[in-house]
C-alpha positions as CSV (number, residue, x, y, z in Angstrom):
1,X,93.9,81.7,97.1
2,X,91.7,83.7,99.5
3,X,89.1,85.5,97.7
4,X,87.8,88.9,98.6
5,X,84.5,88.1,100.4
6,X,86.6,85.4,102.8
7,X,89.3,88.1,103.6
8,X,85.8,90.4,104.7
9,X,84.3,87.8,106.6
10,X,87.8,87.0,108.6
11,X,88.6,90.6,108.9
12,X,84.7,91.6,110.2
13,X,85.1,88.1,112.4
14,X,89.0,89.4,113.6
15,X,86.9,92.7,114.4
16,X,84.1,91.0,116.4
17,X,81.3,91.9,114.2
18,X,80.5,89.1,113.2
19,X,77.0,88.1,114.7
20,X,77.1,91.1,117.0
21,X,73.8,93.0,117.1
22,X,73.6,95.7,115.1
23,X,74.7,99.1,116.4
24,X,72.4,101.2,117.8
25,X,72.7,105.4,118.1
26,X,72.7,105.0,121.2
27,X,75.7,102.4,121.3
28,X,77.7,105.4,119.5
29,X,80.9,106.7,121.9
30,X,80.2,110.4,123.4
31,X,82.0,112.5,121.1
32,X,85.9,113.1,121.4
33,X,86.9,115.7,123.6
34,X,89.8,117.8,122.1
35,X,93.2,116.1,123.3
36,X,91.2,113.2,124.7
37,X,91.1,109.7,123.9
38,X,87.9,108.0,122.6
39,X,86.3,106.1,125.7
40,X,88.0,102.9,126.2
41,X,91.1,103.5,123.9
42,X,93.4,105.7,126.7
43,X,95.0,102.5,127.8
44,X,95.9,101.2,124.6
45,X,99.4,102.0,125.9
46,X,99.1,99.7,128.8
47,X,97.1,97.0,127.2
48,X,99.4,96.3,124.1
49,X,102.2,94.2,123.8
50,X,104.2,94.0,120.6
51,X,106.9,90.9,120.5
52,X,109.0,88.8,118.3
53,X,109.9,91.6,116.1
54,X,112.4,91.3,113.4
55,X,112.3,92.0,109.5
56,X,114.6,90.3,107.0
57,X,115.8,92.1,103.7
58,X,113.7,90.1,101.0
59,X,115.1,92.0,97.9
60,X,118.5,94.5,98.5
61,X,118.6,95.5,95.1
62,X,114.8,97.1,95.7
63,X,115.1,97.6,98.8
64,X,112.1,95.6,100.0
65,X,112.3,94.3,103.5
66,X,109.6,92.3,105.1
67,X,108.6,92.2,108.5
68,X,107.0,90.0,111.2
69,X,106.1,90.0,115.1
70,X,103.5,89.6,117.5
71,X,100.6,92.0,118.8
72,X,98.7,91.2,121.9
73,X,96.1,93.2,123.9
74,X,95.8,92.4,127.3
75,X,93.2,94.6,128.2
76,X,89.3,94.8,128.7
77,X,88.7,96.8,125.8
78,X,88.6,96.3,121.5
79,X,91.7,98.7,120.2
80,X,92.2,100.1,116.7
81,X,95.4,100.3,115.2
82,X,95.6,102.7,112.8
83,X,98.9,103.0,111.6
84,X,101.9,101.8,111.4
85,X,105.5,103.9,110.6
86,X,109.3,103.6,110.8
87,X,111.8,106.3,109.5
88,X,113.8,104.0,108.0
89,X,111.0,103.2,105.7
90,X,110.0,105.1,103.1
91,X,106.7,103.1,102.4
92,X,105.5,100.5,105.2
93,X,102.1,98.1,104.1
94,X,100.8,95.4,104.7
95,X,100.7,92.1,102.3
96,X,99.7,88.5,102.2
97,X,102.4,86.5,100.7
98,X,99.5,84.3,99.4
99,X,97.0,86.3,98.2
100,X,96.8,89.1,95.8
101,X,98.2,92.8,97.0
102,X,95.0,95.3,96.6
103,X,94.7,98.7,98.2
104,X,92.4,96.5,100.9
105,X,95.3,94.3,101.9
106,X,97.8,97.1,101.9
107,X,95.9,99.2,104.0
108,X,95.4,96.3,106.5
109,X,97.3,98.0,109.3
110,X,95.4,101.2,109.3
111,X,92.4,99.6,110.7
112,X,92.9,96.7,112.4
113,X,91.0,96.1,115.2
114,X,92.5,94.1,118.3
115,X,89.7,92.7,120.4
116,X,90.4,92.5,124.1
117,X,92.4,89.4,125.2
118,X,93.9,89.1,121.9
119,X,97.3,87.3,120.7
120,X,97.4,88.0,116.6
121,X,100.8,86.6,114.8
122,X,101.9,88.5,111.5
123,X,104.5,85.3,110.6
124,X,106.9,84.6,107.2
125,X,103.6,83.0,104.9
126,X,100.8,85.0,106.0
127,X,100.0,88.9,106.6
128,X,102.9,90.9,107.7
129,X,104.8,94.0,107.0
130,X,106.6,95.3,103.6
131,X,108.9,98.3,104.7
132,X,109.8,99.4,100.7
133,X,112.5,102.1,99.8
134,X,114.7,101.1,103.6
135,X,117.3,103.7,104.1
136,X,120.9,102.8,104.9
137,X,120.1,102.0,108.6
138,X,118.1,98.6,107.6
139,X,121.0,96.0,107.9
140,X,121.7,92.6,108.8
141,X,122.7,92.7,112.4
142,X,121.1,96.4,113.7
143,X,117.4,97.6,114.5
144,X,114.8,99.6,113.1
145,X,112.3,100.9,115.2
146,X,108.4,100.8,114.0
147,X,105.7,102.5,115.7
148,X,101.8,101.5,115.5
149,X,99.7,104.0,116.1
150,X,96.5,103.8,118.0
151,X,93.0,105.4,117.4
152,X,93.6,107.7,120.5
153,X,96.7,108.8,120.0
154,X,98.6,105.9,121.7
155,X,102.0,104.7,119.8
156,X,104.0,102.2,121.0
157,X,107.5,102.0,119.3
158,X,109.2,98.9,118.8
159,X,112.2,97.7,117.6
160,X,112.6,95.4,114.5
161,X,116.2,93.0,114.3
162,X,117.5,93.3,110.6
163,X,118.2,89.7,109.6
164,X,119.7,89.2,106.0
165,X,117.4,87.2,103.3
166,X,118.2,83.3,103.6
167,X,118.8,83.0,100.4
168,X,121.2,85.2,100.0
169,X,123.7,84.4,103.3
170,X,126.9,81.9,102.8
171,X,125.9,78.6,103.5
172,X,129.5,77.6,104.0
173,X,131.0,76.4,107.1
């Protein structure tokens, strides 16, 4: 089990703070103008690519569904995420299947940060997605589409393929 002061030290290395010189006032972005973008973050649209996107109902009779995919920034410049949502959900977290759930790990996709030239994996056995109290619309066989939000005001809106839980499908031929 990963305790609390590794998950800090691999989310401050995922971050790139790790060993970086400390911040300086000076190193602090201009103010926000109104309607603007923080420096750097305007092309958050362009730079991310979200892939291999698909959740699978883990428990019907709660309606928990988990989800998985791929997050990549192509670009020249760190991006926060800060936020992901779906309407079909009525709660969307994050969680570790191997490691305790804490408001920390939960909030995990409301301040992620994706350094530039980035490929992150959210797979089945490690951090990924718990979309809790699904309406009707999460199925096996249709989509859900997710948004992440972006410090900025970037989203990017994705969708999610509904596969049933493997347990659960008829293993007959």
């Amino acid at each position: 089990m990963m305790t609390r002061r590794a998950l800090l030290v691999g989310m401050l290395a995922l971050a790139g703070t790790v060993g970086a010189r400390p911040a300086l006032a000076a190193d602090a972005p201009s103010p926000a103008v109104p309607g603007q973008a923080p420096p750097g973050q305007a092309d958050a649209g362009a730079d991310i690519d979200i892939r291999d996107s698909w959740m699978q109902i883990l428990q019907p009779d709660r309606r928990i569904a988990t989800g998985y995919f791929t997050i990549e920034n192509r670009g020249k410049d760190a991006h926060l995420l800060n936020g992901v949502t779906a309407p079909a959900c009525h709660a969307l977290y994050a969680h570790h299947t191997e490691q305790e759930s804490t408001g920390e790990t939960a909030a995990l996709f409301d301040h992620l940060a994706l350094p530039a030239q980035t490929v992150l994996v959210f797979p089945p056995g490690g951090y990924h997605l718990i979309c809790s109290g699904y309406d009707d619309s999460v199925q096996p066989g249709r989509r859900i589409q997710v948004t992440f939000h972006f410090l900025g005001g970037t989203t990017r809106t994705v969708p999610f393929d509904i596969r049933p839980n493997p347990d659960q499908t008829d293993a007959t031929p």
